[in-house]
N, C-alpha and C positions, 0 to 999 in steps of 0.2 A: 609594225615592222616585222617581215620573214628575217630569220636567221639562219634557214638552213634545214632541210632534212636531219634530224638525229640522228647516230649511226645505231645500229643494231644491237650490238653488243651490252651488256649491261654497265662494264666498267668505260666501253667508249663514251654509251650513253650519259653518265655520273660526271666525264670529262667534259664532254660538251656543255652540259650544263654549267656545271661552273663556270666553264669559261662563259658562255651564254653570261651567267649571271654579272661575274665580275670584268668581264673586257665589254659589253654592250649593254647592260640593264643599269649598271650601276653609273655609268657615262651619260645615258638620259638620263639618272635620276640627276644629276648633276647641272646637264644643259636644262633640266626642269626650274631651277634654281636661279637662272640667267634673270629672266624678269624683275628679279627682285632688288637687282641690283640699278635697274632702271633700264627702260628698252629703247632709250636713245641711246645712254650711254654706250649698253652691247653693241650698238651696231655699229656707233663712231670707231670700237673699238676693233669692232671686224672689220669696218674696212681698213683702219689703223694697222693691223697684221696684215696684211694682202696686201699693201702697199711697200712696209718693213721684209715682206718675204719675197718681192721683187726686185727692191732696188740690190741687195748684195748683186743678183744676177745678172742687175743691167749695169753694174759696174764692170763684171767679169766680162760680159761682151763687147762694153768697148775699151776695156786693158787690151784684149786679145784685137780690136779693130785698129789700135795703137800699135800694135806688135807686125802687123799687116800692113802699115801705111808708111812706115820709119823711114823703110829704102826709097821708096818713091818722095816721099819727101827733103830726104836728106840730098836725092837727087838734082830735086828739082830748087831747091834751096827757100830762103826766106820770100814771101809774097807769091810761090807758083800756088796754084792750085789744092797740088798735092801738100803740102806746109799750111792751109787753109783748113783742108778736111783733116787734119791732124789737130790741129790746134782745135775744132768743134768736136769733135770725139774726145780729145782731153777734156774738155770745159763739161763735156756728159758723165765723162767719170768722174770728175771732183763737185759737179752737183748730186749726183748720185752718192758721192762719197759724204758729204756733207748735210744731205738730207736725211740719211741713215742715222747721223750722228743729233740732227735736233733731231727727230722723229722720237729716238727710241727713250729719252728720258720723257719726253709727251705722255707715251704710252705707259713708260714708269708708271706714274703721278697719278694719269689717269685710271692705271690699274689697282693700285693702291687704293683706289676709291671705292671703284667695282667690288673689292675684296672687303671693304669695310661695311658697306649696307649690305650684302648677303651676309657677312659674320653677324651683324648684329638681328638682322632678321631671324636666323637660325637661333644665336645665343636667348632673344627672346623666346622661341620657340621651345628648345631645352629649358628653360625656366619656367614657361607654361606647362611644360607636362609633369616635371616633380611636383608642382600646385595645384595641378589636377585632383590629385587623390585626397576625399574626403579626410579621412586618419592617416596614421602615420606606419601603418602595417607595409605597403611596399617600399618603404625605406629602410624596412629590416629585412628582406630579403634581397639573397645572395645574386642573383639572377640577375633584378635591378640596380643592385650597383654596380655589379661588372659592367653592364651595360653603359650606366652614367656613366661610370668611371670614364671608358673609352669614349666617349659622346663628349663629354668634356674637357676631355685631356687635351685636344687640340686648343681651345679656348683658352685655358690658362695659360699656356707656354706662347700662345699666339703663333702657331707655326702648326702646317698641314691642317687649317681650319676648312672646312668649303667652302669659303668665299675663295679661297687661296686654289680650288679647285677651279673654280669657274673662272679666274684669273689664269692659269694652265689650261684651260682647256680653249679659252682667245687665244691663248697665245702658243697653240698648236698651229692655227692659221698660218701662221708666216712660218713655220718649221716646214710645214707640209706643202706649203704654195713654192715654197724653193725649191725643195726636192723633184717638185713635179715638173719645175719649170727648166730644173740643167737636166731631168732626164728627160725632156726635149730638146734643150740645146743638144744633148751627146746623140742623142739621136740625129738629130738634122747637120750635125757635122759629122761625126764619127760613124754612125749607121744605127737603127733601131735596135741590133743583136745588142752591143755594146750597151746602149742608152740603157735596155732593160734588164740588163746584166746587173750594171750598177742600180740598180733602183732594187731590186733583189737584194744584191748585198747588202742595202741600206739596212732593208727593211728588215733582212735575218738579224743583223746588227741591233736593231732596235725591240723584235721579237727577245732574243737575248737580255737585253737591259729590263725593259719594261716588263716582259712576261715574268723573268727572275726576280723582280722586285714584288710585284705581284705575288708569287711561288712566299715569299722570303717576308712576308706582312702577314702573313696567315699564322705565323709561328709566335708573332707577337702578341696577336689576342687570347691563344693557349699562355700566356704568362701573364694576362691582365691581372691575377690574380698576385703573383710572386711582386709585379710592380705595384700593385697598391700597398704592399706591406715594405716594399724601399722606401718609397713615400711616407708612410708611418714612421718607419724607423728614422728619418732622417728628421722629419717634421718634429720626433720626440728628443733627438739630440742635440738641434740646432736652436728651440725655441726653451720658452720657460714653464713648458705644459708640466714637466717633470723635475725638471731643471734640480731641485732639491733632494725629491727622491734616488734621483740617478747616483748623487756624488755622498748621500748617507747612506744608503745601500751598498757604496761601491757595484754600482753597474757598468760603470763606463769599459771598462775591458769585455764584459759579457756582451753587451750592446755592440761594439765593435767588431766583436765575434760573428755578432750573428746577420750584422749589415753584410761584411765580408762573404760571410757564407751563402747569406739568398742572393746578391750581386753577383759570385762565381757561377752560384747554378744557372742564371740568368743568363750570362757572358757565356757560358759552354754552350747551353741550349741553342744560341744564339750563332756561335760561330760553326756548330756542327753542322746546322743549315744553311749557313752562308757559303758552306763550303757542297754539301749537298746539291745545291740550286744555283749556283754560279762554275764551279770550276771545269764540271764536266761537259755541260751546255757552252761554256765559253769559248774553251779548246774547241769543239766541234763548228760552230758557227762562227770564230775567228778564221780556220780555215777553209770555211765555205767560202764569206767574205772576201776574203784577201783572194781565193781563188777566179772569184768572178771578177772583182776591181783590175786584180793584175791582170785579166786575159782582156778585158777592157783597154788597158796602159798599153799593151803587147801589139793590141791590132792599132790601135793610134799610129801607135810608131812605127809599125809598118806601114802604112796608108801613108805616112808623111815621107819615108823613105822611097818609095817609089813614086810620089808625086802625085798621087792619089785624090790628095788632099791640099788644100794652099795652105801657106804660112799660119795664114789668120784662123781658119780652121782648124788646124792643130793645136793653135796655142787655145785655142778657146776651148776646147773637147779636152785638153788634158785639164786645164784650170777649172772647166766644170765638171768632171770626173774627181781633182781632188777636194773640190768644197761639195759634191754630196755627197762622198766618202767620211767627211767632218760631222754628217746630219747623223751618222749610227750611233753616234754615240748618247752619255746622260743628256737629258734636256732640264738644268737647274732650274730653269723656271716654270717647272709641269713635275716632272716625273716622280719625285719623291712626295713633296708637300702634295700633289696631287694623290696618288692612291694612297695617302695617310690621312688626305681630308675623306675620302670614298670609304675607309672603315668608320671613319668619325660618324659618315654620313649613316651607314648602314646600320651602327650601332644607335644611333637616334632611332630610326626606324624597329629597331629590333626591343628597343626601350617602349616608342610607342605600344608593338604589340605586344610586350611583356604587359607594358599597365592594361592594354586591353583584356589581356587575359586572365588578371588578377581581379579585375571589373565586374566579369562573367560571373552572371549568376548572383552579385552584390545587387539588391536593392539601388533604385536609382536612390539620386540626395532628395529629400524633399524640398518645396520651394515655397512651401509658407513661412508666410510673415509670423513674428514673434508676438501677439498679442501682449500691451504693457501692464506692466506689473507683474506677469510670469516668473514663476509660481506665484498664484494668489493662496494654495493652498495646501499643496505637499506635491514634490519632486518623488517618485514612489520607482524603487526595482522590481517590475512585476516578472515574478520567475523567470530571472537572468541567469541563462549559462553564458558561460564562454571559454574558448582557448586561441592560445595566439596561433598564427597562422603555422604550417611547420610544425606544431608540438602536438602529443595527443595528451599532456596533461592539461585535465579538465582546472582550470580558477577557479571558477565560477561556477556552481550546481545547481542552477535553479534556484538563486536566492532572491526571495522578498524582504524589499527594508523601505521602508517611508522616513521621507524628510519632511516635517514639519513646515509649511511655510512661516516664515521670520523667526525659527527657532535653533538652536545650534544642535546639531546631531555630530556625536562622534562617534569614530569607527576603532576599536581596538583589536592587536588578534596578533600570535605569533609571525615568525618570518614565515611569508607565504599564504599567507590564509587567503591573500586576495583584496587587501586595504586597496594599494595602489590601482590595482586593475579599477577599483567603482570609479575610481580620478578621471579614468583616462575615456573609461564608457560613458562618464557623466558629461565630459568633455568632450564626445564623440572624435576622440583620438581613433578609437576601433567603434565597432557594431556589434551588437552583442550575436552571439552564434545559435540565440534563442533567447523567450521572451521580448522583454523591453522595458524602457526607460521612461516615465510619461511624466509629463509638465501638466498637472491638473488634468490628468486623465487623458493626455494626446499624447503618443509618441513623437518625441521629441527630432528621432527621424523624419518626421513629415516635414519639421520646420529648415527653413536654409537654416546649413551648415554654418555660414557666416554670421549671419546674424544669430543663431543659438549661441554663438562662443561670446558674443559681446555681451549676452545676458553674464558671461559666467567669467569672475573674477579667482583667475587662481595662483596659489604659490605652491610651484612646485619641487621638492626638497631636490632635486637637483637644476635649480634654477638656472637660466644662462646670465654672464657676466659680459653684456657687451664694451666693445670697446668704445663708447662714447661718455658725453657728459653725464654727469647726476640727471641733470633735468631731464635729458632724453631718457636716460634707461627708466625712468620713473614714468615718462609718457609714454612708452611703448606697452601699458597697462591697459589701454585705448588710443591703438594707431588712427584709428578712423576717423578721431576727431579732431580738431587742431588745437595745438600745445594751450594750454589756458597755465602760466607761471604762478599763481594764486593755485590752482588747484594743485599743481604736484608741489609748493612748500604745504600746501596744508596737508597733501598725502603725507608727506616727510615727518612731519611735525607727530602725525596721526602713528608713525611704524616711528619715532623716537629719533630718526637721523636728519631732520633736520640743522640743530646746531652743531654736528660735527661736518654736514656738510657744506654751510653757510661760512664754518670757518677754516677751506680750503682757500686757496691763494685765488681761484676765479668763483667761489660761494657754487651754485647750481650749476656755470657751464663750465668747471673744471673736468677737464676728459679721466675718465677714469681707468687711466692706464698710462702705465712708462716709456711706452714706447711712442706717445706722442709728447709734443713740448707741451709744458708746465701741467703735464697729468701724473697723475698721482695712482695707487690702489687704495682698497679700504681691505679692513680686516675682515677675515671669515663670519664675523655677526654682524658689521656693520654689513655687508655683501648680503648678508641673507633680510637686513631692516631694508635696503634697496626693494628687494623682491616683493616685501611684506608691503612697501610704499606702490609698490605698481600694482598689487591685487586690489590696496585702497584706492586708487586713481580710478581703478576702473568701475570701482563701487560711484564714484562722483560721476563716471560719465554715463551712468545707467546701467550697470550691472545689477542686480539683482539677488544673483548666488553667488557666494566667496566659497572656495575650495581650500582646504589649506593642508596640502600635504606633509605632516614633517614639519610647520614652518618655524619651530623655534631650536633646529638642531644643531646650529652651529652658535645659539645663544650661552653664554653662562648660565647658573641654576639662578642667581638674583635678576638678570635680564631679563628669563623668562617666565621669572614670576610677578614683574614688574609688568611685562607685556600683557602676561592673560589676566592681571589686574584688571588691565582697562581693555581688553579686549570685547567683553560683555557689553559695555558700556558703549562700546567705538562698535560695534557691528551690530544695533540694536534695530530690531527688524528688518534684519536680514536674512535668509536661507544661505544657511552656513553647515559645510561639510568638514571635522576637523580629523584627521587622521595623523596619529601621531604613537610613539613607543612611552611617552614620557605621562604616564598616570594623574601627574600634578596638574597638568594640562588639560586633562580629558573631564578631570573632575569636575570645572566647572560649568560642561555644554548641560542643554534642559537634557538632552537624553544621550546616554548609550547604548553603544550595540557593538558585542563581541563577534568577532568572525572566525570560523575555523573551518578548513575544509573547505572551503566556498560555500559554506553556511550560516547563516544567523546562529548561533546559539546561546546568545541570551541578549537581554535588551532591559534598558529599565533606567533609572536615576543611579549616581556613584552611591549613596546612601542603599538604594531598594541592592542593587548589586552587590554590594560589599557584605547586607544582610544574607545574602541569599548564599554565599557561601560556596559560590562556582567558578568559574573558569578566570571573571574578573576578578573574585578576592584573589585567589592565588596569584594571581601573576603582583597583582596589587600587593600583596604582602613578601613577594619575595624580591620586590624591588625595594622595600623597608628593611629586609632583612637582610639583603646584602649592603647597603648602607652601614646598618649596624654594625656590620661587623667590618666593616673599612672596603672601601673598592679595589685593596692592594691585596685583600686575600688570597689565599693561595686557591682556592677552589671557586673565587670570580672569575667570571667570565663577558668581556663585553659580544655584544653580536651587532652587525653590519645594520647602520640606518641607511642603506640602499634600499631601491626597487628590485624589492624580492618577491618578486608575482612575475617579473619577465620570464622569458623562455628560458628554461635550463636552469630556474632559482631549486634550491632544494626545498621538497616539501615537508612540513612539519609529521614525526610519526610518532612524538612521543607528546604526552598528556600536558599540556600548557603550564602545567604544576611542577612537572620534572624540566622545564627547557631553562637552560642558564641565566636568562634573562632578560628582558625585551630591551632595554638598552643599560649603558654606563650612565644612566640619569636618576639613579633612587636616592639621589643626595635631596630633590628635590620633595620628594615625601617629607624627609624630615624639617626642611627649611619651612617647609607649610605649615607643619603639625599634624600631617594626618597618619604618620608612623608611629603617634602614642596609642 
């Protein structure tokens, strides 16, 4: 398709374009979209408009053959002739009036439908491309969620979706088939000057509406940013994400502050450009409009006053003069939802080629199968750097570390060293930015993605709590396989929450939340024995490697020395990763290995370790010694069991010896015995 010679000028140039882009390119992208909704349907539905955008008009011309025929009829009385042609031109305007009326709920119904398979076509679409991405690295960039954010927005609210486009854009048909067709009638009655007079005005009318609406959508994707954070804010005052913290802190008046405050920036932004792209444009093209319609009205009624023109032709040349003078205005069923679905659209597109661009240059996934039993021999970090995407701090320096196959390797090491980061490389959450990760000497990259994760059974200290049953959130350990209720009570059993959750009011499918009937929550350690139950599900359904970030952080000190009791025991021949701040824990894997820096720097049994008088005694006895002396000290200190290796964590710079403490847990040294 030509659009047109470009003009010359650099800023006409810039103009064109855009307009190019968003009045013509974004409109096929849209009619590209029609098929999908089914290619019978579009066309029943096109011709359904063409049919809706004629009849108003063939009503208007026989009101106005009625208005023509009255005196001859009135004349000639009941049964002439003329009383005959009156009475069939009435029965054409009340079928015409009456087929308007079934027609247009038809096309409702049927629009509604048209609007529902394109939505869900797309929404599938948008859900394919955030699962596209191998790890979880473009879900932390800013780029891509603005993007989502706006892609999605229409979907959630269900309004300006593009099916809701494609449904506007049929249903321009009979907008435009009308207009075309009284600025024929005004022509063939009134004169062609007149007919295209008003068709002009329509259209500046509509230029006005639609072009300003246009103008006035652009200013909203510059605040995608200011509305996601309304959405936060509200999502955090309205639900129970905070719910506690807000009213012990006394936040709620701060909170309210600050809704109020990005809401007003939002509202000014908002009205300054509405006032910008409407008032000035308006004034101007309202009296373009009204100048050509009225000089239209002016010569009617002069042709009629001199005789010009017959009865019937004036009445019908003014009556089609004032209904497409009605056509300049909004069109509800196109104009807004429509170019609000066209950025939805455009942001999908602009999502696509974000993830394209984040892609570039990445290693494709590999597509080998997982050979079983993987690892038969040791899971090995063959000189691993890495940093996340965005940051130029280095994690990870070229560290080497070997996992034992069926042996428990734990990882210790202040905030920051880089524990979490092996979690999420081992789980190919991210790619390492050098080196590699090998499964018996193959990088673990060559194997699908999908099937590497099912090898790998993990709990991660910020685990998610869904809102479903026990039983489910425990099979969701291994979605891919189907529920087997024998293996998740025995997971249950295996992580200790089975008889607390047996003796809820529905045992395994009580939902495990308030906000459904008869659900219930658990407490912050039953919550994390959940977690610890889904890494064991997934050992039953073929897992291989357990991961265990953290996983006894929300335990008490007797829980979780109850738990790595039988831990040893419960995960025996397995390749197991334990990362944890809690010393009592780590004590019992066959091996350790301290990280600092994004380096190994020591490795060996809790015994060879503790002999050796380095990095792990220290931390080791200052978690005893602050025990000792009470965790209410004035010189204790707890520090954060978050994921502190993400971007922007602080890195450690002081000697593992001098740092306050690796957690509030050295209760558990002494409960052991190993703080004599």
């Amino acid at each position: 398709m030509t659009t047109g010679t470009p003009p010359a000028t650099p800023w006409l140039r810039a103009t064109w374009a855009n307009w190019v882009d968003e009045a013509v390119r974004q409109r096929l992208r849209i009619a590209r979209l029609l098929p999908s909704g089914g290619v019978g349907l579009v066309v029943f539905l096109a011709v359904l408009n063409l049919v809706l955008g004629l009849l108003p008009v063939a009503f208007v011309v026989a009101t106005s053959m009625m208005v023509g025929e009255v005196p001859a009829a009135v004349d000639g009385g009941i049964g002439s002739a003329a009383w005959d042609r009156l009475t069939s031109i009435f029965l054409l305007a009340a079928a015409a009036f009456l087929l308007t009326q079934i027609l247009t709920p038809v096309g409702n119904a049927l629009g509604e439908q048209l609007r529902r398979r394109v939505d869900s076509a797309l929404r599938d679409d948008a859900m394919a491309l955030m699962l596209r991405p191998v790890g979880i690295g473009p879900l932390e960039d800013q780029r891509t969620l603005d993007e989502l954010n706006e892609a999605v927005r229409a979907f959630d609210r269900d309004w300006g979706t593009p099916g809701q486009a494609c449904l506007g854009m049929v249903a321009l048909i009979a907008r435009y088939t009308r207009l075309l067709a009284l600025v024929v009638v005004i022509g063939l009655t009134i004169g062609w000057p007149a007919g295209l007079g008003v068709g002009a005005a329509v259209m500046a009318f509509r230029y006005g509406q639609r072009g300003g609406l246009r103008k006035y959508s652009r200013v909203g994707r510059d605040l995608i940013g200011r509305m996601r954070e309304i959405g936060y804010l509200n999502e955090l005052t309205m639900t129970d994400v905070a719910a506690k913290e807000i009213r012990v802190f006394g936040l709620t008046g701060w909170l309210a502050d600050r809704y109020a405050d990005v809401w007003k920036t939002v509202r000014n932004t908002l009205e300054r450009a509405r006032r910008r792209v409407y008032l000035t444009p308006y004034l101007l093209l309202t009296a373009v409009g009204l100048l050509l319609a009225g000089a239209a009205m002016v010569y009617a009624a002069q042709l009629g006053a001199t005789g010009q023109v017959s009865l019937t032709a004036l009445a019908l040349g003014v009556q089609a003069v004032a209904l497409a003078m009605s056509l300049g205005g909004h069109y509800p069923e196109s104009d807004t939802s429509t170019q609000f679905a066209m950025q939805s659209l455009t942001a999908l597109q602009r999502l696509r080629d974000r993830l394209d661009e984040l892609d570039e240059g990445q290693p494709r996934p590999g597509r080998l199968e997982v050979p079983a039993g993987t690892p038969a021999r040791s899971l090995a970090f063959d000189r691993v750097g890495f940093h996340y995407p965005g940051s130029d701090r280095t994690v990870l320096d070229g560290i080497e570390l070997e996992l034992p196959a069926g042996r428990c390797t734990a990882v210790v090491g202040v905030n920051g060293a880089g524990k979490t980061t092996l979690v999420k490389l081992l789980a190919r959450l991210y790619e390492p930015t050098s080196g590699a990760v090998r499964a018996d000497g193959v990088d673990i990259a060559e194997f699908d993605p999908v099937r590497w994760r099912r090898q790998v059974g993990v709990i991660f200290q910020d685990f998610v709590r869904y809102e479903l049953t026990a039983a489910e959130n425990i099979a969701l350990g291994a979605a891919h396989v189907p529920v087997d209720r024998a293996v998740v009570l025995r997971a249950a059993q295996r992580a200790g929450i089975a008889d607390a959750l047996l003796a809820l009011p529905d045992g395994l499918d009580t939902p495990l939340s308030r906000a459904y009937p008869g659900g219930t929550d658990l407490s912050g350690g039953q919550w994390q024995r959940i977690a610890i139950a889904r890494a064991f599900y997934a050992l039953e359904a073929g897992a291989t490697v357990l991961v265990l970030d953290e996983p006894t952080a929300a335990l008490d000190v007797r829980a979780e020395v109850a738990f790595f009791d039988r831990f040893v025991e419960l995960t025996r021949g397995v390749t197991s990763l334990l990362i944890s701040h809690r010393f009592s824990s780590v004590r019992r894997a066959d091996h350790i290995v301290v990280v600092d820096g994004g380096h190994v720097v020591e490795r060996g049994s809790h015994d060879e370790l503790v002999a050796a008088g380095g990095h792990y005694a220290r931390l080791f006895a200052l978690q005893a010694k602050r025990f000792a002396r009470g965790l209410d000290a004035e010189d204790a200190e707890d520090t954060d069991a978050v994921d502190d290796d993400a971007p922007g964590a602080g890195t450690a710079t002081r000697h593992p010896a001098d740092q306050p403490a690796v957690d509030g847990a050295a209760a558990d040294v002494v409960v052991e015995g190993v703080g004599r």
